[in-house]
C-alpha positions as CSV (number, residue, x, y, z in Angstrom):
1,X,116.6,84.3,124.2
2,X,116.1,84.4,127.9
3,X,113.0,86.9,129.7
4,X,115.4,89.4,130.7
5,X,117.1,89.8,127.3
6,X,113.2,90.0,125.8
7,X,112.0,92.8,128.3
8,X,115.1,95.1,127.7
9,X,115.2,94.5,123.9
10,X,111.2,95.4,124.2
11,X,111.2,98.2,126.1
12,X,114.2,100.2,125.2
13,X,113.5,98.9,121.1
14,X,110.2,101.1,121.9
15,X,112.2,103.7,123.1
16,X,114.5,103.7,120.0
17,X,111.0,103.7,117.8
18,X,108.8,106.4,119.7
19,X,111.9,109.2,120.6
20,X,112.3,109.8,116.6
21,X,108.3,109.6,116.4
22,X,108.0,112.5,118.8
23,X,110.9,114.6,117.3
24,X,109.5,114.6,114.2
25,X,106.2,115.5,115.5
26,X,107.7,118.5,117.1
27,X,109.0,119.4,113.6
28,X,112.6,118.8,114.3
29,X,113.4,116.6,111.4
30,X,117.1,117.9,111.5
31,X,117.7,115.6,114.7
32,X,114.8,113.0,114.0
33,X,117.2,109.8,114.6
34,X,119.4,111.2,117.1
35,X,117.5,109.9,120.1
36,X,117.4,106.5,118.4
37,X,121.2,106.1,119.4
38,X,121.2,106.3,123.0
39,X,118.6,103.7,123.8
40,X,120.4,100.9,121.1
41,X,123.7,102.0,122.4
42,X,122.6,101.5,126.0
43,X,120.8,97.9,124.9
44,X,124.7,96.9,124.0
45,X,125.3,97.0,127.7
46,X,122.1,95.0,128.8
47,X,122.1,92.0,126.1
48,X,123.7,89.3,124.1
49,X,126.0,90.3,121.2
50,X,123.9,89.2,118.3
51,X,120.5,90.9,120.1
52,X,122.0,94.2,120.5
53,X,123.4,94.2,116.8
54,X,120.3,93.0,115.5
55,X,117.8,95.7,117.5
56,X,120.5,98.1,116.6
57,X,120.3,97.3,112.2
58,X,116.6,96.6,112.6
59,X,115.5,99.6,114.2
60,X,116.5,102.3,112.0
61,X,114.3,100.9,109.0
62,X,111.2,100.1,111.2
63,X,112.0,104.1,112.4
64,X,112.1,105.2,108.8
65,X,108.6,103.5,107.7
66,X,107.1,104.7,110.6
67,X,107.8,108.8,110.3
68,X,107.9,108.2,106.6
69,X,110.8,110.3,106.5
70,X,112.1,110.4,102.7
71,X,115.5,109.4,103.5
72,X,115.6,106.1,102.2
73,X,119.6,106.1,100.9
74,X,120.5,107.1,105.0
75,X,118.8,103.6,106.1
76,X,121.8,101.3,105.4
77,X,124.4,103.9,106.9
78,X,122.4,104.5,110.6
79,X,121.9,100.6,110.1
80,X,125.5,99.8,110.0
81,X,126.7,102.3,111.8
82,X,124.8,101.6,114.5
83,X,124.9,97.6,114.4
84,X,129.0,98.3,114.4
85,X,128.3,100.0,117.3
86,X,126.5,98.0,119.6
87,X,129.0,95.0,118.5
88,X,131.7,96.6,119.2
89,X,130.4,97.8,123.0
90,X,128.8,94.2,123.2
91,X,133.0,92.8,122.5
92,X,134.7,95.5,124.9
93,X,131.6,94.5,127.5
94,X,132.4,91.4,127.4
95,X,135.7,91.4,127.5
96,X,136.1,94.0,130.4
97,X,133.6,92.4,132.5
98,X,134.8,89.1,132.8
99,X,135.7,88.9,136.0
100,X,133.4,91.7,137.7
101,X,131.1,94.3,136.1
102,X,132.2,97.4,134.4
103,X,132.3,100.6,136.5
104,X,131.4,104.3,135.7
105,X,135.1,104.5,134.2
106,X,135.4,101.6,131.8
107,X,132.1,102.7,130.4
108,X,132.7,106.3,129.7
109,X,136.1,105.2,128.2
110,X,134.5,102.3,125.8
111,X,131.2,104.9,124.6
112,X,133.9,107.6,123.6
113,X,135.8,105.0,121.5
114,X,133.4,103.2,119.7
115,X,131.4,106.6,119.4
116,X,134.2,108.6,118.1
117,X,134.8,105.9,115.8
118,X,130.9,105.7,114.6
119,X,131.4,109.4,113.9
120,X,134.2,108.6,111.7
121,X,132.0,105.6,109.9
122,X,129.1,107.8,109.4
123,X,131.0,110.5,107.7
124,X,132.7,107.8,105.7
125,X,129.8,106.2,104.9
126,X,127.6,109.2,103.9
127,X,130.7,110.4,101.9
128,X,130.4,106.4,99.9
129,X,127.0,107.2,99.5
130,X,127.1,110.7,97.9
131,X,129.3,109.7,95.8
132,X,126.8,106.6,94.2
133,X,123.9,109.2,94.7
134,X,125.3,112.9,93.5
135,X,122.2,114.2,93.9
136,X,121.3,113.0,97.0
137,X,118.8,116.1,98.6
138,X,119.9,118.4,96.0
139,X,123.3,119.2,98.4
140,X,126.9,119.3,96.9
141,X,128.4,116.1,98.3
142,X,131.3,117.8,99.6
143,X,128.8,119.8,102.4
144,X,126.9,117.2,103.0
145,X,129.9,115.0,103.7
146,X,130.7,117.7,106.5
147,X,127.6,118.3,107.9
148,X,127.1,114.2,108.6
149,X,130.5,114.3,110.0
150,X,129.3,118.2,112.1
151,X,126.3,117.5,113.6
152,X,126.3,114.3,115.1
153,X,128.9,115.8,117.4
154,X,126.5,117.4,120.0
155,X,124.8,114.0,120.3
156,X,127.8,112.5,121.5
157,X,128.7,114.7,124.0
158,X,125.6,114.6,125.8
159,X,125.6,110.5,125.1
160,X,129.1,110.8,127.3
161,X,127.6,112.8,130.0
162,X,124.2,110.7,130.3
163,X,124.8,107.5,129.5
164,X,127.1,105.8,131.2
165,X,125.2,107.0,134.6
166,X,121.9,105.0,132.7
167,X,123.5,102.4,132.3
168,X,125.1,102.3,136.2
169,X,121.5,103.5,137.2
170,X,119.7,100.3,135.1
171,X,122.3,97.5,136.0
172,X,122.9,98.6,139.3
173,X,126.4,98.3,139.1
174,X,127.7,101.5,140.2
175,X,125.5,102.2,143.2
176,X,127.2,105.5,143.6
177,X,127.6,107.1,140.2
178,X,123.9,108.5,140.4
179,X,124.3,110.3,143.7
180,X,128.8,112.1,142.2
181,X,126.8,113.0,139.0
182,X,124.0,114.9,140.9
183,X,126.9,116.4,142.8
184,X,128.5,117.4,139.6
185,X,125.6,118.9,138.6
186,X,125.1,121.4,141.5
187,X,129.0,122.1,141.4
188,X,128.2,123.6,138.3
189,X,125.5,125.9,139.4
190,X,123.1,124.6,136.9
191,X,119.3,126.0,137.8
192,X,117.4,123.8,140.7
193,X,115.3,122.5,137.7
194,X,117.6,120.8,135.5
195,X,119.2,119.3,138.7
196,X,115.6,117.0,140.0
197,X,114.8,116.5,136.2
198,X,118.3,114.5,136.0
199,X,117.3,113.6,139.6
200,X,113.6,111.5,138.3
201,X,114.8,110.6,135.1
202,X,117.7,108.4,137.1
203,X,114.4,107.3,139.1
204,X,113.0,106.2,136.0
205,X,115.8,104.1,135.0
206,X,116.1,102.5,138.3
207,X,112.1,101.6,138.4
208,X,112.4,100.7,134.1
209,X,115.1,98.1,135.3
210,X,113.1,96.7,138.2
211,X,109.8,96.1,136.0
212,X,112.2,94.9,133.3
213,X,113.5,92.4,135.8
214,X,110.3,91.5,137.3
215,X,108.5,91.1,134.0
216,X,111.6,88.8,133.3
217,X,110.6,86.7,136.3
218,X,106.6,86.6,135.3
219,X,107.5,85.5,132.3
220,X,110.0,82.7,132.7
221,X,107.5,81.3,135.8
222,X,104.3,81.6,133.5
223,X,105.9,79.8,130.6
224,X,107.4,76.6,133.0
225,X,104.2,76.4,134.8
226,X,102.2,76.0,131.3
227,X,103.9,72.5,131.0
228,X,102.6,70.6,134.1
229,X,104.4,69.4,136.0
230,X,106.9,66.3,135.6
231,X,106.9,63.5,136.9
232,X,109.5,61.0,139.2
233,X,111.7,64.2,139.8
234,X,112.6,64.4,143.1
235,X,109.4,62.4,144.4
236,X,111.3,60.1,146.8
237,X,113.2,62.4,148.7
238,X,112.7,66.0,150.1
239,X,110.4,69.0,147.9
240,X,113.3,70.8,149.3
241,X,117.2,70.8,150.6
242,X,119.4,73.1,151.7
243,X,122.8,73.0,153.1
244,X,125.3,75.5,154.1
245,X,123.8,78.1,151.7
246,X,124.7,81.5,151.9
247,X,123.9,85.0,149.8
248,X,126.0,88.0,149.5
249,X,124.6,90.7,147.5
250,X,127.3,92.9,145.2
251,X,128.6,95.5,147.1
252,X,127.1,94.0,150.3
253,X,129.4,93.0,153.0
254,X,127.5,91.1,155.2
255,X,125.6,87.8,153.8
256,X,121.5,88.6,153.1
257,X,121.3,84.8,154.2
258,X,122.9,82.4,155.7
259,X,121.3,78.6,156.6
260,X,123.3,75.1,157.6
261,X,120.3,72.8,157.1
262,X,117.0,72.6,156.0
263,X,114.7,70.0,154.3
264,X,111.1,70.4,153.1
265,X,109.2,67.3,153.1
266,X,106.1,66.5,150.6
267,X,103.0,68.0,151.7
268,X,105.2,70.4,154.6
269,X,103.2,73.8,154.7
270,X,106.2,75.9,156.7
271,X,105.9,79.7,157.8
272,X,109.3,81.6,157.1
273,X,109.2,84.7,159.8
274,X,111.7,87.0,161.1
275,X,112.3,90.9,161.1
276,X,112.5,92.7,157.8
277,X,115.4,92.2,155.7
278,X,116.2,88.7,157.8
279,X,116.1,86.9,154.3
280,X,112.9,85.4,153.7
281,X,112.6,86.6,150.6
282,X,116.1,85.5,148.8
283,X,115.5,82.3,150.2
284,X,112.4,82.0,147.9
285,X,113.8,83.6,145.2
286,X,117.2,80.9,145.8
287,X,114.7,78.0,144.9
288,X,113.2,80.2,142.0
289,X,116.8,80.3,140.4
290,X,116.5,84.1,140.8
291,X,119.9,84.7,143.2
292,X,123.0,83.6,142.8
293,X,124.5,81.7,146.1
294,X,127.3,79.3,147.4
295,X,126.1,76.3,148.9
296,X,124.2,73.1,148.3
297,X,120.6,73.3,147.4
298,X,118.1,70.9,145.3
299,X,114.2,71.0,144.6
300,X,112.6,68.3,143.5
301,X,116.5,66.5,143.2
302,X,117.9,69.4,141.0
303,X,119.8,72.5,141.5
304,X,117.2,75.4,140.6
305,X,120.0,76.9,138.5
306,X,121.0,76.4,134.4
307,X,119.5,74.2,132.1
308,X,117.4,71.8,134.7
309,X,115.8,75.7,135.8
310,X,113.1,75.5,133.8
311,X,112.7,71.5,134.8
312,X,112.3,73.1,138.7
313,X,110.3,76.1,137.6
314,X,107.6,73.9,136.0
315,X,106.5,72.6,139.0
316,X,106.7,76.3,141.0
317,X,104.4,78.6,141.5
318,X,105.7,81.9,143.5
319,X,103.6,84.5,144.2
320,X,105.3,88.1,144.5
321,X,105.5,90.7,147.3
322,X,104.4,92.7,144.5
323,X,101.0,91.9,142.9
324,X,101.2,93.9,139.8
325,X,104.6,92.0,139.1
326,X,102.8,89.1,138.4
327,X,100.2,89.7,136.1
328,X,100.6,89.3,132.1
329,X,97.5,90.4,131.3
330,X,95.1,93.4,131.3
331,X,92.0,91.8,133.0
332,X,91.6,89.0,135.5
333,X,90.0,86.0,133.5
334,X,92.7,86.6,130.8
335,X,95.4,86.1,133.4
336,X,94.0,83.6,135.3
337,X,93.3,81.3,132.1
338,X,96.5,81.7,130.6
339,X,98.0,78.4,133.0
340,X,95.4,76.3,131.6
341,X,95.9,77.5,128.0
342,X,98.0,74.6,126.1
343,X,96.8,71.7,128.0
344,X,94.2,70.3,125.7
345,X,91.2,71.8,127.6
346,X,88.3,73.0,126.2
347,X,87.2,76.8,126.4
348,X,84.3,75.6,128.9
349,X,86.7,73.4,131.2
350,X,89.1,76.6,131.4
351,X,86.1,78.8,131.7
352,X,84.3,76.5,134.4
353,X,88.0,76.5,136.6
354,X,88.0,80.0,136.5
355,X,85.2,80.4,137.9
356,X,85.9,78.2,140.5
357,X,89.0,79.8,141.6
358,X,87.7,83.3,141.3
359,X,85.0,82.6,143.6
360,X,86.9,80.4,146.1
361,X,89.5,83.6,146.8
362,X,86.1,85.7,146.9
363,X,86.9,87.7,143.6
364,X,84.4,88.6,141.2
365,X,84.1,86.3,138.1
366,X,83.3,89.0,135.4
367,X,86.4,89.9,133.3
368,X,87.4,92.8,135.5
369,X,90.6,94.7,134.7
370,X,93.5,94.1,136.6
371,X,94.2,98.2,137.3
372,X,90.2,98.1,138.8
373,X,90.8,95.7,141.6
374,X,91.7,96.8,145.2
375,X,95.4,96.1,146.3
376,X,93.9,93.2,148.2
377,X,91.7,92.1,145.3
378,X,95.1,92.3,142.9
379,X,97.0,89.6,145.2
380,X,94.4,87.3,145.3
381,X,94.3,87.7,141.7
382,X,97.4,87.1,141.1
383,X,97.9,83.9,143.6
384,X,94.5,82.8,141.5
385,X,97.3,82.6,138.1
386,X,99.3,80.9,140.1
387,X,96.9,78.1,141.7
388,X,95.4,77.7,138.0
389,X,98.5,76.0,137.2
390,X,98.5,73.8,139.7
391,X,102.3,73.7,141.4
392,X,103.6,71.1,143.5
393,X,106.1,74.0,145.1
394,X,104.3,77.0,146.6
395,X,106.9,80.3,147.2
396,X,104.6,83.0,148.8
397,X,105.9,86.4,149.6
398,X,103.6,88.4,152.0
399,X,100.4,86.6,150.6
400,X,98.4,88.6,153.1
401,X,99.2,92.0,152.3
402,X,96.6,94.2,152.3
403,X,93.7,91.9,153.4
404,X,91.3,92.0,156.5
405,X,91.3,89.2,159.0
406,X,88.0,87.8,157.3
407,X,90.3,87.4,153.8
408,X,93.4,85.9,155.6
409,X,91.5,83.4,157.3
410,X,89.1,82.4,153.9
411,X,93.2,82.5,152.1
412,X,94.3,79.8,155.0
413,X,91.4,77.6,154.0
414,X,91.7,77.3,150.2
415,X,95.7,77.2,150.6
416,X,95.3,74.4,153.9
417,X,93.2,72.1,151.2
418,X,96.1,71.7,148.8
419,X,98.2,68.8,148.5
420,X,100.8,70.9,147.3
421,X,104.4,71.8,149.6
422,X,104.2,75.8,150.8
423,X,106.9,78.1,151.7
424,X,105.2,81.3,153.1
425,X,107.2,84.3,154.0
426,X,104.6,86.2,156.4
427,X,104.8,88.4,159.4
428,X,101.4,87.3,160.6
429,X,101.2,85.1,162.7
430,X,97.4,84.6,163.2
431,X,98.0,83.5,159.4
432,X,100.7,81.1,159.9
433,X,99.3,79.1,162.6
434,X,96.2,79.0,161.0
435,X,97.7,77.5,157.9
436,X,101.2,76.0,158.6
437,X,102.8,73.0,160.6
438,X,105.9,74.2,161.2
439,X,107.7,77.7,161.9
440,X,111.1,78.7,160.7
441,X,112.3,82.0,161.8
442,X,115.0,83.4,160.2
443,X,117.3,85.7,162.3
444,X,120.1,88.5,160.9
């Protein structure tokens, strides 16, 4: 299972677990499970098949244990109506989206199929099960036939007004559903209130997708860099090659990035400058495999794209505009360690190179936590991880973000006494001169 698939599964799996926790808190043990759809329903649209259908049966009976709700005959039916579900939207997904994502309309149209049609399994399904269990809650079958087929009814239509805009909102697909259903909201003269709630909670789902994606990106770096790197890759020619490479974003008409030729030799350290927005940061994220583009490109002698990815990424270390996209781990020693974990070393060794990269980026050695540091403190931190490891390829965005002039120059240093090849996005350039050999800046 790739990051990305991992993070959504993890994140809105919680979802699924802790809605139904706080219902039934509230004493609302009519509608316990009915927040449990929409998060499972909305993973259909984010994952692989068999990891939506699987989330979607395993959730309901991890749900039931965990509110110890007495319903144990209902567990199969959410279980199967709900892992029909999310394979059916994972089949019409796939299907529809074959040869561009699926828009506000093909969503809406595929949630009220499948969830008419889970309305109509439920209600047959509850009706099987009465039937086997007559006495099910001490209700004639016949009513509690109706009310399963009644009351799930509500859910749905507020599943069709919500969730196809999540799921625009999370994969960024429909940049302008948000902004027509906000619209449609104040058409309706619905109080200011409910209008900025639907407002923040779109927020939410825009930021949930972003950490989901950079969490993604932590983890599939962290887990190449744990194997060392290999050897006789790519040794003999260039770190890096590029040649007529160019980016367009979806929905973009103009390319983010556009470059004829461009090698990186062994042991190059080369400043990538430029106004914002000129590309300097998709072309680091091109040689981390984490853009899509049309051209030639090879590190270390291989495409930074399927299976030889991980092969490339083993031997990266990128460091993130973003320091608290990088870290794993609560406090800094824990983080820091976790590239020399797996590599035979004893606690000492790993606790001795700690230390002696915490106090060559001027950080404190104790086991701070991560949320205690400055914003400065938090990027050397995290570029700390990322040296533990020891890359051959260094990607750094904005290393100097948030440090004084005393830090950037101590940073140039420690970074001009590796061997290793550096790509540094920066605007400073005091920085760059004092580290790099060579300039490229990137123009619109």
């Amino acid at each position: 299972m790739k990051a990305r698939n991992l993070a959504y599964c993890g994140i809105f799996g919680t979802l699924a677990l802790v809605l139904p926790m706080v219902f039934h808190a509230l004493g609302l043990a009519g509608v316990t499970f009915l927040p449990m759809y929409w998060p499972l329903i909305t993973l259909a649209f984010l994952v692989p098949i068999p990891c939506a259908v699987f989330m979607a049966a395993f959730i309901p009976c991890v749900s039931m244990c965990l509110t110890g709700m007495p319903l144990p005959p209902m567990t199969p039916v959410m279980s199967l109506e709900l892992a029909v579900q999310a394979g059916l939207l994972g089949i019409i997904r796939a299907c529809a989206g074959r040869t561009r994502p699926m828009g506000w309309g093909k969503t809406f149209v595929a949630l009220a199929v499948v969830l008419v049609f889970g309305r109509g399994l439920h209600t047959v399904l509850v009706w099987l099960l009465v039937r086997l269990f007559p006495n099910l809650q001490g209700v004639p079958h016949l009513a509690l036939t109706w009310m399963a087929f009644l009351i799930g009814w509500p859910g749905v239509a507020l599943m069709l007004l919500f969730t196809p805009v999540f799921i625009g909102s999370v994969t960024r697909q429909d940049g302008v559903c948000e902004v027509r259903f906000l619209k449609a909201l104040r058409r309706l003269h619905l109080p200011e209130g409910v209008v900025l709630l639907s407002a923040q909670v779109l927020r939410w789902f825009e930021a949930l997708s972003r950490d989901a994606e950079m969490l993604a990106r932590a983890l599939e770096l962290r887990r190449g860099g744990r194997g060392g790197r290999t050897q006789g890759e790519g040794d003999n020619g260039p770190v890096m090659r590029m040649r007529d490479v160019e980016v367009l974003y979806p929905g973009a008409s103009e390319p983010a990035l556009k470059i004829r030729s461009l090698d990186v030799q062994a042991g190059e350290k080369i400043a990538l400058t430029g106004r914002n927005g000129s590309g300097k940061t998709t072309l680091l994220s091109i040689l981390a495999g984490f853009v899509s583009y049309t051209g030639e490109v090879a590190v270390f002698g291989q495409e930074p794209k399927g299976r030889v990815l991980k092969n490339v990424r083993r031997r990266l270390g990128v460091l993130f505009e973003n320091p608290d996209d990088q870290f794993l781990f609560p406090t800094v020693r824990e983080d820091v360690g976790h590239a020399l974990e797996g590599r035979g070393l004893s606690r000492e060794e790993i606790d001795r190179r700690v230390d002696e990269l915490l106090t060559s980026l001027g950080l404190p050695t104790g086991n701070r936590p991560v949320a205690s540091l400055s914003r400065g403190q938090r990027q050397r931190a995290a570029l700390a991880g990322i040296l533990a490891a020891e890359p051959d390829l260094l990607l750094l965005d904005e290393p100097t973000a948030a440090l004084d002039d005393a830090e950037k120059m101590r940073l140039a240093e420690v970074l001009r006494a590796l061997p290793s090849t550096m790509l540094v996005a920066t605007h400073d350039k005091a920085f760059a001169a004092a580290l790099c050999s060579r300039t490229l800046d990137l123009l619109y």
